[in-house]
DSSP file (Angstrom, degrees, kcal/mol; ACC not computed):
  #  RESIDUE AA STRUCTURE BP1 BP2  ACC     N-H-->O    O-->H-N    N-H-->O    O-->H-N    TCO  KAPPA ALPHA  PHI   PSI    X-CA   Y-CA   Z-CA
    1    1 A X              0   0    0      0, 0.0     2,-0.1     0, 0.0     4,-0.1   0.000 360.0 360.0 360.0 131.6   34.2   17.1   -5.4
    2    2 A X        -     0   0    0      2,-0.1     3,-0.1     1,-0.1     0, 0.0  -0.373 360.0-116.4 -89.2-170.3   31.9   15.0   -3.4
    3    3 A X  S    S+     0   0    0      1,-0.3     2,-1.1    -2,-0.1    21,-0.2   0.900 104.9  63.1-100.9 -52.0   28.7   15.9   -1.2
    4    4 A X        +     0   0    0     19,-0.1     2,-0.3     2,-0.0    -1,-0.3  -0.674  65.6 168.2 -97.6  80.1   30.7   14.6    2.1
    5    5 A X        +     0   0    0     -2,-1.1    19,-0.7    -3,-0.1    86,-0.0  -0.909   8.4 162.5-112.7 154.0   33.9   16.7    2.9
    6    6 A X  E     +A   23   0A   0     -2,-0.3     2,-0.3    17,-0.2    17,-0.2  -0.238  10.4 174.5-168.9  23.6   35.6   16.2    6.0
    7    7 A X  E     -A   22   0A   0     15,-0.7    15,-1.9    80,-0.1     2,-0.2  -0.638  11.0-164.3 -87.2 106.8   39.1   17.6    5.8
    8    8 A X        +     0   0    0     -2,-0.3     2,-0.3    13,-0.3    13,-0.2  -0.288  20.3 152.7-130.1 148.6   41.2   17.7    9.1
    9    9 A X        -     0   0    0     -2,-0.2    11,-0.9     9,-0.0     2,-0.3  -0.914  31.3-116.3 178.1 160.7   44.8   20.0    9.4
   10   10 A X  E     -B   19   0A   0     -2,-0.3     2,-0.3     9,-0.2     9,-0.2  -0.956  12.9-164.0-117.7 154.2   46.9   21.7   11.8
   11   11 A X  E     -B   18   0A   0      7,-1.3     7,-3.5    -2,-0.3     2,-0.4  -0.987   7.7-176.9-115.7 145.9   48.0   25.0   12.4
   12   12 A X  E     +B   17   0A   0     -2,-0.3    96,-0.3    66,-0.2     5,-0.2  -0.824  12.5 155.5-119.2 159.5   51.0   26.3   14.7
   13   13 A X  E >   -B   16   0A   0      3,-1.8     3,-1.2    -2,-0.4    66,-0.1  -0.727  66.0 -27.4-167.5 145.0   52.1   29.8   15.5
   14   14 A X  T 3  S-     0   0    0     96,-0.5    -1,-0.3    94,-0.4    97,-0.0  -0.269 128.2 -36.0  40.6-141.8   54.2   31.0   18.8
   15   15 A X  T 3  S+     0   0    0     -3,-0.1    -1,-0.3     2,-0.0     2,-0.2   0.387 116.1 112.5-106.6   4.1   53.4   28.6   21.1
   16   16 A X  E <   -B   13   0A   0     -3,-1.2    -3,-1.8    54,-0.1     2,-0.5  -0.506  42.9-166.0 -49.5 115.7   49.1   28.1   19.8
   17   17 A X  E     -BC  12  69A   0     52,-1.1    52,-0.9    -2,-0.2     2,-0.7  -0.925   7.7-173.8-100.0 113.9   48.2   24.8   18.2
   18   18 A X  E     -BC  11  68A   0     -7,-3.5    -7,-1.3    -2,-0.5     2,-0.5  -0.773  13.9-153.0-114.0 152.7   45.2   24.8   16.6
   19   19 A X  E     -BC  10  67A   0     48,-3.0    48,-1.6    -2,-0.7     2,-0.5  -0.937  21.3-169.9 -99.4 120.0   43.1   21.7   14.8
   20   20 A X  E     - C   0  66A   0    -11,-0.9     2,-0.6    -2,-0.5    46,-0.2  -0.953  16.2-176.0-121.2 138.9   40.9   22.6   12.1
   21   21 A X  E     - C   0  65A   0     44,-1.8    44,-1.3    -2,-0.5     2,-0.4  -0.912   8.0-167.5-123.9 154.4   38.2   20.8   10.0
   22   22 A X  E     +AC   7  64A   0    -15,-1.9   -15,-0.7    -2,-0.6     2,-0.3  -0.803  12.9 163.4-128.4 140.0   36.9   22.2    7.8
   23   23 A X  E     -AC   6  63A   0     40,-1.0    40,-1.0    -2,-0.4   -17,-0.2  -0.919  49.4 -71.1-138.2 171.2   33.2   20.8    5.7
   24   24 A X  S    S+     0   0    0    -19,-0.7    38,-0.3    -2,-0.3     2,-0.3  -0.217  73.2 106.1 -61.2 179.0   31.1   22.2    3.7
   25   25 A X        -     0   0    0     36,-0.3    38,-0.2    37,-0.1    -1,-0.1  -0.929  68.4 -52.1 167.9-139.8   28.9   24.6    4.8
   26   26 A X  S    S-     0   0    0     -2,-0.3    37,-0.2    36,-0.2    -1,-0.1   0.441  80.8 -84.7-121.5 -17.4   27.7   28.5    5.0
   27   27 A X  S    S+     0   0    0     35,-2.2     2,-0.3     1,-0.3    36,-0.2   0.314  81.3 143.7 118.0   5.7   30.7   30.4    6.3
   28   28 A X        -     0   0    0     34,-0.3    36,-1.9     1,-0.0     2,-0.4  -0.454  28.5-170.7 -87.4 152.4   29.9   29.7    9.8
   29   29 A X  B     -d   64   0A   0     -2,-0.3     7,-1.2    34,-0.2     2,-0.4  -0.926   3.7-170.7-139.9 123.3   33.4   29.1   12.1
   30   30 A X  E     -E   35   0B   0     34,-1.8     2,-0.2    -2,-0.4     5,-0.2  -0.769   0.2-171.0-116.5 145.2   33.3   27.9   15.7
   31   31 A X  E >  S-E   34   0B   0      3,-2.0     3,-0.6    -2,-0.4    36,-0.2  -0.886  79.7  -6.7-141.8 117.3   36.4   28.0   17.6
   32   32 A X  T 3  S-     0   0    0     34,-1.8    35,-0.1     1,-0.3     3,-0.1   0.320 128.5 -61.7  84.4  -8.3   36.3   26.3   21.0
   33   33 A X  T 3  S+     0   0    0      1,-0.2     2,-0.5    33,-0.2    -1,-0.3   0.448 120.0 108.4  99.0  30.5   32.3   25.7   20.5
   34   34 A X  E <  S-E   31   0B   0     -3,-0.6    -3,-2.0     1,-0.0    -1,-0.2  -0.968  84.9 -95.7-113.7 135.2   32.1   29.3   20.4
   35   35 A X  E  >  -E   30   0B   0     -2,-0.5     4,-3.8    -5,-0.2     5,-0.2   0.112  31.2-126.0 -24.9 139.6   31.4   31.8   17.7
   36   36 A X  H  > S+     0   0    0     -7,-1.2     4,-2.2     2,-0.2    -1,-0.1   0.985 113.2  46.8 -69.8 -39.1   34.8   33.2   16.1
   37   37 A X  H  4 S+     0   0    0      1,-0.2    -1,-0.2     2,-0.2     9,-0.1   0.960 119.3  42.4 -57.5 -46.1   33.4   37.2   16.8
   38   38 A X  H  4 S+     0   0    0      1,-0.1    -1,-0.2     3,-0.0    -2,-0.2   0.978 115.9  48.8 -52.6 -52.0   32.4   36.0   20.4
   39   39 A X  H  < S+     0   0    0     -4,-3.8     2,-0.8     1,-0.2    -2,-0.2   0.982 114.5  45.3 -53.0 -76.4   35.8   34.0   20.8
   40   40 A X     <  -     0   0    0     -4,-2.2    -1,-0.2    -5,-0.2     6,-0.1  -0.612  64.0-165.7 -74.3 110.2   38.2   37.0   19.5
   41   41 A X        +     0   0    0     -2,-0.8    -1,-0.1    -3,-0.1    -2,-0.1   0.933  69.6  79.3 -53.4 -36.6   37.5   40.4   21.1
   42   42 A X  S    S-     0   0    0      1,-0.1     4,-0.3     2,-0.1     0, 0.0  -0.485  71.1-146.1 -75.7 139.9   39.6   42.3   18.4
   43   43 A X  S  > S+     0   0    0      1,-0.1     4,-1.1     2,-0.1     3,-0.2   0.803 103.9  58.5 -41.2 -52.8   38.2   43.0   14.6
   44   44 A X  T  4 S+     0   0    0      2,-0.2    -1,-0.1     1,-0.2    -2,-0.1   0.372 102.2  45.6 -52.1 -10.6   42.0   42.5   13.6
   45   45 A X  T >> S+     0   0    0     -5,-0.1     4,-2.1     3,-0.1     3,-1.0   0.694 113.3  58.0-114.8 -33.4   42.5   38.8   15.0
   46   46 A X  H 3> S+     0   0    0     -4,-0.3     4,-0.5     1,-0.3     5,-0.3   0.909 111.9  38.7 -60.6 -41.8   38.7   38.1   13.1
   47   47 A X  H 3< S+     0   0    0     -4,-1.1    -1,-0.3     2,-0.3    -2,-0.1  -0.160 109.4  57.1-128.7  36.4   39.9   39.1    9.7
   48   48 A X  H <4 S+     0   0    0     -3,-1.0     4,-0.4    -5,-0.0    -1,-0.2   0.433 107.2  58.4 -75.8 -57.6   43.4   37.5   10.0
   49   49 A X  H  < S+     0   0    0     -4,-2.1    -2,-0.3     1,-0.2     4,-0.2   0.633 115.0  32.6 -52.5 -34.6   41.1   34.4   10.6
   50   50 A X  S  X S+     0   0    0     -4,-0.5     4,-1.8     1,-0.2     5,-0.2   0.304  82.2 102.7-133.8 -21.4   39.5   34.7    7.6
   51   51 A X  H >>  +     0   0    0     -5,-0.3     3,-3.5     2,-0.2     4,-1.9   0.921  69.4  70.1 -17.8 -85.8   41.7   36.0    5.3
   52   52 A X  H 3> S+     0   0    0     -4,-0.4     4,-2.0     1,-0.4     5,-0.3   0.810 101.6  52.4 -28.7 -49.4   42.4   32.8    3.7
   53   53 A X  H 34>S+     0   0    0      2,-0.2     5,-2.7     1,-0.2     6,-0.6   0.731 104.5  46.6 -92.9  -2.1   39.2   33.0    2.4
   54   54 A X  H <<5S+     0   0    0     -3,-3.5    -2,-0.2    -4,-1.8    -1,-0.2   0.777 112.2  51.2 -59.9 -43.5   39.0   36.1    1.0
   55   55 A X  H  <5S+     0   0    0     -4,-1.9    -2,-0.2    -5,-0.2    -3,-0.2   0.951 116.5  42.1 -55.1 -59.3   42.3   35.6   -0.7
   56   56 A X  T  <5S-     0   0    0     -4,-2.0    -1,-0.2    -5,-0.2    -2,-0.1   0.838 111.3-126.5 -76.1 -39.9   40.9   32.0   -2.2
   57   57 A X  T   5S+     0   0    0     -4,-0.3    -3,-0.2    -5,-0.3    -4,-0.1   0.920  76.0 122.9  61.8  60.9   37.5   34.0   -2.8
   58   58 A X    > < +     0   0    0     -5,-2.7     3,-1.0    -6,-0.1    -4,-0.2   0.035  24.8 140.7-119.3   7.9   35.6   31.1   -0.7
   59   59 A X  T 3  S+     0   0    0     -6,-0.6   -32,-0.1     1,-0.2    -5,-0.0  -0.346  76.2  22.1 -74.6 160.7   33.9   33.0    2.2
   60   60 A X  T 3  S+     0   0    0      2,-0.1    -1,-0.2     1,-0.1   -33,-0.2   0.795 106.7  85.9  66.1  37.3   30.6   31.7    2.9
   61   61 A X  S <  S+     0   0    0     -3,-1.0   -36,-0.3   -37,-0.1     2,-0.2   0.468  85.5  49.3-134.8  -1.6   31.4   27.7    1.1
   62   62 A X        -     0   0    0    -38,-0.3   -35,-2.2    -4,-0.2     2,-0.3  -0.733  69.3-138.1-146.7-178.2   33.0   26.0    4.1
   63   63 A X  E     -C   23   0A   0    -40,-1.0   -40,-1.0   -38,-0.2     2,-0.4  -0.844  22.8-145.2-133.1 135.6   32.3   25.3    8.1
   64   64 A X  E     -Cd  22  29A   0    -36,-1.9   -34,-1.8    -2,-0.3     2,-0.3  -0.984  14.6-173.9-102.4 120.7   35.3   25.6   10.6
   65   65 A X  E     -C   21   0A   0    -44,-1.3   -44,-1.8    -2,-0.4     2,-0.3  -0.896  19.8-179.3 -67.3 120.7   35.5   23.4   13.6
   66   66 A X  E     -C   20   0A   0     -2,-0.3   -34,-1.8   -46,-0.2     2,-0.3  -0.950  24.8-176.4-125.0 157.2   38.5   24.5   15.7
   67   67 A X  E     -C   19   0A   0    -48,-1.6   -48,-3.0    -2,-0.3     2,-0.4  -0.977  22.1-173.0-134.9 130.1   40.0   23.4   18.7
   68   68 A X  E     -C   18   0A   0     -2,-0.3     2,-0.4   -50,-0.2   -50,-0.2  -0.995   7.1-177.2-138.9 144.6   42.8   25.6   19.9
   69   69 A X  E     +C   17   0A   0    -52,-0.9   -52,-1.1    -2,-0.4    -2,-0.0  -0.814  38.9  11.3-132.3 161.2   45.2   25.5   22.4
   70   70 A X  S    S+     0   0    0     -2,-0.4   -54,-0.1   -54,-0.3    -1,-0.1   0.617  83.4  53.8  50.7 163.0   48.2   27.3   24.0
   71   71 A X  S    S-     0   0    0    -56,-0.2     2,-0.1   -55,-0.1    -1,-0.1  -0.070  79.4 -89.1  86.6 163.4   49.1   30.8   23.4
   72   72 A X     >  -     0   0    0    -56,-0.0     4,-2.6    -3,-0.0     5,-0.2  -0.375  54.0 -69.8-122.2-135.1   47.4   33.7   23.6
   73   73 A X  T  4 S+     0   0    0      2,-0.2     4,-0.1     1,-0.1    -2,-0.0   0.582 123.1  55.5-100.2  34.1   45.4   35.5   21.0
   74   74 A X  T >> S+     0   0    0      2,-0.1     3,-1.8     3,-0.1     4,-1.5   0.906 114.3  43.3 -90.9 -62.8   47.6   36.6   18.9
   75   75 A X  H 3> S+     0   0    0      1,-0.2     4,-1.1     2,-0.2    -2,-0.2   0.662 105.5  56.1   8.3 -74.6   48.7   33.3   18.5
   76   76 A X  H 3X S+     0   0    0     -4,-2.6     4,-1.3     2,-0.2    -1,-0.2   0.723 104.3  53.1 -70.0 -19.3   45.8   31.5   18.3
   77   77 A X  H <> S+     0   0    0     -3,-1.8     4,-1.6    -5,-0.2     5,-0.2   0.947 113.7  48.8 -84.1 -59.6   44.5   33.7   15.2
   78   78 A X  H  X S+     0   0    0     -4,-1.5     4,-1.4     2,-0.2   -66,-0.2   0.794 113.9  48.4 -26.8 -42.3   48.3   32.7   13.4
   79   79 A X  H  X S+     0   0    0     -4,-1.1     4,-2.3    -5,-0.3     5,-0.3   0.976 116.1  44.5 -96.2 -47.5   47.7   29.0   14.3
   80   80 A X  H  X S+     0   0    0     -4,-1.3     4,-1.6     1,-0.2    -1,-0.2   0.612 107.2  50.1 -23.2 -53.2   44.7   29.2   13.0
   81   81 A X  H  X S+     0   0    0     -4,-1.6     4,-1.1     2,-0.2    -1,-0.2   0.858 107.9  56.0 -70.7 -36.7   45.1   31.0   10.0
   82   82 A X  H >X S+     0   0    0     -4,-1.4     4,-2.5    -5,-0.2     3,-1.8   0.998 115.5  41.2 -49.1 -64.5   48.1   28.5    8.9
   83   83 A X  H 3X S+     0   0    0     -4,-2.3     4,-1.4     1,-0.3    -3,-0.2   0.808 113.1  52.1 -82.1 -21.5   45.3   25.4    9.4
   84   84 A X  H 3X S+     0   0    0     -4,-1.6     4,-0.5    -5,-0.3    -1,-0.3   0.873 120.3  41.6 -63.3 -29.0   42.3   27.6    7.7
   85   85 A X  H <X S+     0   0    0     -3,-1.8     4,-1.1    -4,-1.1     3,-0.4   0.894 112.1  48.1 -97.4 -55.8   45.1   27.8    5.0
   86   86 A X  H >X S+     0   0    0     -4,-2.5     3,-2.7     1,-0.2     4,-1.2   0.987 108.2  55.5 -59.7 -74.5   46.4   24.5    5.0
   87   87 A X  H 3X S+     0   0    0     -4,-1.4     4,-0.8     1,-0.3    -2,-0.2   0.433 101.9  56.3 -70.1   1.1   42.7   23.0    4.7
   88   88 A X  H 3X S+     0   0    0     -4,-0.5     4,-0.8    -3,-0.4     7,-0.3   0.421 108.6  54.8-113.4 -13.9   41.6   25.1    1.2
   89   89 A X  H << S+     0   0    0     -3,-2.7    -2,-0.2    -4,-1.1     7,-0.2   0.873 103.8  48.1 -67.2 -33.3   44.8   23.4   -0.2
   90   90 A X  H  < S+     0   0    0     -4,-1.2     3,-0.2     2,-0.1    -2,-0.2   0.945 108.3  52.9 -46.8 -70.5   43.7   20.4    0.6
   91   91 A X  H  < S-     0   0    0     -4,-0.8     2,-0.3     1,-0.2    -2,-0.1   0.817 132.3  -5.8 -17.4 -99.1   40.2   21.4   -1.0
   92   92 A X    ><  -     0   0    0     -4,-0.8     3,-2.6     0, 0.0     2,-0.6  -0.986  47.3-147.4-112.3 127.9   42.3   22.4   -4.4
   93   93 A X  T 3  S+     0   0    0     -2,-0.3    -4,-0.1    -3,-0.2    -3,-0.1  -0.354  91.1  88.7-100.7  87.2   45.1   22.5   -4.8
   94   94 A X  T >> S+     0   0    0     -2,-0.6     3,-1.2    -6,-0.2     4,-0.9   0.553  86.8  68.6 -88.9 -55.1   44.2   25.5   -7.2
   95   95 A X  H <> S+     0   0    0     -3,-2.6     4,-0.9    -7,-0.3     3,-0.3   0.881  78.6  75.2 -48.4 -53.8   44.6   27.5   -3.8
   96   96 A X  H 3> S+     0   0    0      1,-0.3     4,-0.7     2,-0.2    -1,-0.2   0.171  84.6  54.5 -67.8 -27.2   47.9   27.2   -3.2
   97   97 A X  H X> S+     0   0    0     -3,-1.2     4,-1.9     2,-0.2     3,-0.8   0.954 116.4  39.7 -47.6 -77.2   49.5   29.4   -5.5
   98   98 A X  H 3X S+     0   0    0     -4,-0.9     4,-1.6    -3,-0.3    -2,-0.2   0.929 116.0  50.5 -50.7 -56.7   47.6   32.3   -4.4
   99   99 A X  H 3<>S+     0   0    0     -4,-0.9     5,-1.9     2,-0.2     6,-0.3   0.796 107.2  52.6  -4.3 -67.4   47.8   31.3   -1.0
  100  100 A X  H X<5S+     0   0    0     -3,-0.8     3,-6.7    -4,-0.7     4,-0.4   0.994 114.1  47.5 -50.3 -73.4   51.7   30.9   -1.3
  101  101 A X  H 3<5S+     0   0    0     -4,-1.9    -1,-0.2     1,-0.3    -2,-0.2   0.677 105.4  55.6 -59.8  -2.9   51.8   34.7   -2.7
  102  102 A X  T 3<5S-     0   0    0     -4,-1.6    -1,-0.3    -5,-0.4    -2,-0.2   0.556 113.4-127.5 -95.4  -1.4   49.7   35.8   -0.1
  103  103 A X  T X 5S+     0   0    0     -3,-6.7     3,-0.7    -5,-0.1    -3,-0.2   0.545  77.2 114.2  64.7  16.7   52.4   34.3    2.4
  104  104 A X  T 3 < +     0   0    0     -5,-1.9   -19,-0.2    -4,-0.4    -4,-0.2   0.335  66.3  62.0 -96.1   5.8   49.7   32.2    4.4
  105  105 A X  T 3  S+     0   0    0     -5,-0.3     2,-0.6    -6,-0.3    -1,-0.2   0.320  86.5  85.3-109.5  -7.3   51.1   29.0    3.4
  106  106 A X  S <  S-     0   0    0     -3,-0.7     2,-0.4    -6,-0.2   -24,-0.0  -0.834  79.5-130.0-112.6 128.6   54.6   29.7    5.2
  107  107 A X        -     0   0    0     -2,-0.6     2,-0.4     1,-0.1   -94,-0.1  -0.639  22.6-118.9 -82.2 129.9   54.6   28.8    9.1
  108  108 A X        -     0   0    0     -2,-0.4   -94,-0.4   -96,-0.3    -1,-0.1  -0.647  28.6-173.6 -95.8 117.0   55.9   31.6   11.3
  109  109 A X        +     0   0    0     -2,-0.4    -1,-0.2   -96,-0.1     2,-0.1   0.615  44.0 118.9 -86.0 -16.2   58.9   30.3   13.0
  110  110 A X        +     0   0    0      1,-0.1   -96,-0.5     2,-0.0     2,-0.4  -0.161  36.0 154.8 -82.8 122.7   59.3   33.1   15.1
  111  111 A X        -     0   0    0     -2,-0.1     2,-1.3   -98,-0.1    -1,-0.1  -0.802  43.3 -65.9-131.5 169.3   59.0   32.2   19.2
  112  112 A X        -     0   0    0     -2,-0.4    -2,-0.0     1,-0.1   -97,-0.0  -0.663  35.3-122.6-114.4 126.7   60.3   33.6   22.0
  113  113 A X        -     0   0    0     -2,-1.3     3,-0.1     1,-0.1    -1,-0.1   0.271  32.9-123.4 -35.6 101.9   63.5   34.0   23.4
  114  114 A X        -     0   0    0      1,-0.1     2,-0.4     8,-0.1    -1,-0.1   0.277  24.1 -89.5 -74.0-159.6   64.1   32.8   26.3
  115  115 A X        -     0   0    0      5,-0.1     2,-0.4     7,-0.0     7,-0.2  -0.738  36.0-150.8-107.4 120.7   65.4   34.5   30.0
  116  116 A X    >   -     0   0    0     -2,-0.4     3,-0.5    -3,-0.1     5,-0.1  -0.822  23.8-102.9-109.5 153.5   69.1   34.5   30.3
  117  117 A X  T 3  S+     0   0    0     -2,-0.4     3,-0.1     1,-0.2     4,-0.1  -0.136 111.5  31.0 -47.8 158.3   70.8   34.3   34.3
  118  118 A X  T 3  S+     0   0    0      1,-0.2     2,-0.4     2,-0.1    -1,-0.2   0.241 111.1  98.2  98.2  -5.3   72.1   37.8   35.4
  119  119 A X  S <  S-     0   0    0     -3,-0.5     6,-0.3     1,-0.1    -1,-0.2  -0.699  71.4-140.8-114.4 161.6   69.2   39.4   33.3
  120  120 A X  S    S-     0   0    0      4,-2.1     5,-0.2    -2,-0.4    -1,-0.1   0.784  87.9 -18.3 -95.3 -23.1   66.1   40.6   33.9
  121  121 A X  S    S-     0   0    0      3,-1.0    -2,-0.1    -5,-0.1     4,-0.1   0.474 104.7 -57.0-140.5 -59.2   64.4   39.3   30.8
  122  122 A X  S    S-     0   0    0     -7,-0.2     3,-0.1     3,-0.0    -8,-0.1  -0.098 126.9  -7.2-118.5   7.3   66.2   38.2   27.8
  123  123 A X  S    S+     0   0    0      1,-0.2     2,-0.5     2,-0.1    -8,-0.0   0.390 105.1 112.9-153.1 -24.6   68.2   40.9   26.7
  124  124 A X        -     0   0    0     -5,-0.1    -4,-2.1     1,-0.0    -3,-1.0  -0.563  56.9-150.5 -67.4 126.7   66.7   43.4   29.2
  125  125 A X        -     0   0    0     -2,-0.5     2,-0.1    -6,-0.3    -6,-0.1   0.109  18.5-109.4 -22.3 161.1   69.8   44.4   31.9
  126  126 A X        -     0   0    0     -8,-0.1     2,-0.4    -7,-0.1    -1,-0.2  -0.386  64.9 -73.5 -78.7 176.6   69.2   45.5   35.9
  127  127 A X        -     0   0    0     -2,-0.1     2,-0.3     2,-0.0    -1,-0.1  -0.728  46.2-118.4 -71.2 140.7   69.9   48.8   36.0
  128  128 A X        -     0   0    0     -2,-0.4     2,-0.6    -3,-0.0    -1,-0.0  -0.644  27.4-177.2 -75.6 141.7   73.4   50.1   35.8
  129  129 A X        -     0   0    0     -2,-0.3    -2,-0.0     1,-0.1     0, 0.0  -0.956   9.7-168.7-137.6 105.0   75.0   52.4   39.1
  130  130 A X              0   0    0     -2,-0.6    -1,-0.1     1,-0.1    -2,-0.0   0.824 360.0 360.0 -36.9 -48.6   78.4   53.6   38.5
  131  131 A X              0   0    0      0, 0.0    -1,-0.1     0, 0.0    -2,-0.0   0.472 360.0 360.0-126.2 360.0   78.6   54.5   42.1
């Protein structure tokens, strides 16, 4: 590996795109030019985020730059994790196996349904009155 790494990905989830690049570094991860604890209120959405590198057994060996968009933050922690995931195969691809068995390598297709006419949301009914 050389001294100057610079690695660029995406991650998608629901309707969140996030961009991450990823360098070397200390462990530190900005999202949006904010700290990731400041950025996500929840403990659970932080250590979603960071997963990947536990799994890899990498925390504290890379830098995060993220830019994230759309969604909200459940989302953004998914899209995230996919392009954290994505960019430590890229690194080696050593990761990828574990990665794969750890299911963080497989993009969550799952979106949501939209609102059909006569209905109140996509499946939900009005209420029924017999009389």
């Amino acid at each position: 590996m050389h001294s100057e790494l610079k690695i660029n990905t995406l991650g998608r989830r629901k309707t969140s795109i996030a961009r991450i690049i990823l360098t070397f570094g200390n462990g530190n991860i900005t999202v949006n030019q904010k700290p990731l604890d400041s950025y996500f209120k929840y403990q659970t959405l932080t250590t979603k985020v960071k997963k990947p590198f536990l799994v890899t057994e990498s925390v504290d060996k890379y830098d995060i730059f993220a830019r994230v968009e759309g969604g909200g933050p459940t989302g953004q922690a998914g899209a995230l994790q996919l392009g954290i995931a994505r960019a430590l195969v890229k690194v080696n691809d050593e990761n990828k196996t574990v990665l794969r068995k750890n299911e963080l390598l497989t993009r969550d297709s799952r979106m949501v349904e939209r609102k059909k006419y006569g209905r109140k949301k996509a499946r939900k009914r009005f209420q029924f009155s017999k009389r």
